[in-house]
C-alpha positions as CSV (number, residue, x, y, z in Angstrom):
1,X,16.7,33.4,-18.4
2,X,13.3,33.4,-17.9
3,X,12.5,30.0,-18.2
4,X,15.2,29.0,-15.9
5,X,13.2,31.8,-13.1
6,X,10.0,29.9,-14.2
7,X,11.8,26.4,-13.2
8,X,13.1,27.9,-10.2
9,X,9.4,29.2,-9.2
10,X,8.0,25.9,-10.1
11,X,10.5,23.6,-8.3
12,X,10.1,25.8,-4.6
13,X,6.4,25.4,-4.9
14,X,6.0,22.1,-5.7
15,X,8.2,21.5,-2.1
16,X,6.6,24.1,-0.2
17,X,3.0,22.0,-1.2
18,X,4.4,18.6,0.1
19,X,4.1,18.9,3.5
20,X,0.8,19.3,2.7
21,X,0.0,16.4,0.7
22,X,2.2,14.4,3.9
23,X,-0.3,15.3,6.0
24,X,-2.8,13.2,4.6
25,X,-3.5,9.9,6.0
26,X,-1.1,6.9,5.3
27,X,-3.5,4.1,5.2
28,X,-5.4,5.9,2.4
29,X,-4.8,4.0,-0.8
30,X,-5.5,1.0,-3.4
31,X,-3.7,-2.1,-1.8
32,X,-3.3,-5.2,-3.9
33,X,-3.8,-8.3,-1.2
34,X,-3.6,-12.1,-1.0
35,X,-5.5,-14.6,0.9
36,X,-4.1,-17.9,1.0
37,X,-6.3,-20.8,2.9
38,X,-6.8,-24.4,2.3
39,X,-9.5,-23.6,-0.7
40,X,-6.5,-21.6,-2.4
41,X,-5.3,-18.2,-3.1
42,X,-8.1,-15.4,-3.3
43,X,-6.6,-11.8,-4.4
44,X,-8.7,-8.6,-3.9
45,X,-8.1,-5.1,-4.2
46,X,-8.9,-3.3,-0.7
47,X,-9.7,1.0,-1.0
48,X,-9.6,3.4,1.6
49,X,-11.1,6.5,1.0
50,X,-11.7,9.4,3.7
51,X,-15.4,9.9,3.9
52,X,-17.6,13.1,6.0
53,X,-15.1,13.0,9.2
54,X,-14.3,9.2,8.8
55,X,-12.5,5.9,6.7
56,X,-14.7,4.1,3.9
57,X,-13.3,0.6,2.9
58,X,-14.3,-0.8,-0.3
59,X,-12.8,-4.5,-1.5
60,X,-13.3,-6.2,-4.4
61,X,-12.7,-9.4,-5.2
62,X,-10.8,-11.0,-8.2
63,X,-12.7,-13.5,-10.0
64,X,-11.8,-17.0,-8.5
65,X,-11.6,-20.2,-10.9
66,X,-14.8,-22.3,-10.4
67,X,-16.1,-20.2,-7.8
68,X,-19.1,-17.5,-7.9
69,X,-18.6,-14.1,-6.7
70,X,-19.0,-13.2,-3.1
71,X,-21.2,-10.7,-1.8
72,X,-20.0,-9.2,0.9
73,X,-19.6,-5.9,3.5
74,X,-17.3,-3.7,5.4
75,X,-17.7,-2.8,8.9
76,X,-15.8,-1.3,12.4
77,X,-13.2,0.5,10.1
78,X,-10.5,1.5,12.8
79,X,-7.5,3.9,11.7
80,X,-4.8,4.4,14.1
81,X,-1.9,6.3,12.7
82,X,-0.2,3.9,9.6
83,X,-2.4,1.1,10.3
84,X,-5.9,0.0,10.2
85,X,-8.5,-2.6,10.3
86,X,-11.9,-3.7,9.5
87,X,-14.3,-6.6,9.9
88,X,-15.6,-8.3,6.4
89,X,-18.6,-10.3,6.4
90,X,-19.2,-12.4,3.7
91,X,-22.0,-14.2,2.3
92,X,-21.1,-16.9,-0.3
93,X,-23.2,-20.0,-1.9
């Protein structure tokens, strides 16, 4: 009887705490993209982190065939509700 009051217990917090966790930002993440241009396909991983008041967006780039790494930065992150966006500048060979 006890364990089932202990379920019970368990199963109202965990609702009551996501609201809380809803609140949270909806562009925060790890998305899995694609670029697809004339020189091929290039897939990165893009993060959005919430920094000190603000959005940081990290990228990083898969390896692609025959081609060096870019180097490469993030700035003008913009957040409005569900969607964001960014400039990239990249510096490549």
């Amino acid at each position: 009887m006890k364990i089932v009051r202990f379920a019970g217990v368990a199963l109202v917090a965990s609702l009551v705490a996501m609201p809380a966790l809803a609140q949270d930002s909806p562009v925060v993440g790890v998305w899995n993209t694609q670029a697809v241009t004339d020189f091929g396909t290039f897939a990165s991983t893009v993060t959005v982190i919430e920094d000190e008041g603000g959005y940081l967006v990290t990228i990083e780039d898969a390896p692609a065939e025959g081609m060096p790494p870019m180097e490469g930065s993030v700035s003008d992150v913009v957040v409005e509700g569900a969607s964001f966006s960014f400039k990239r500048n990249l510096a490549g060979p």
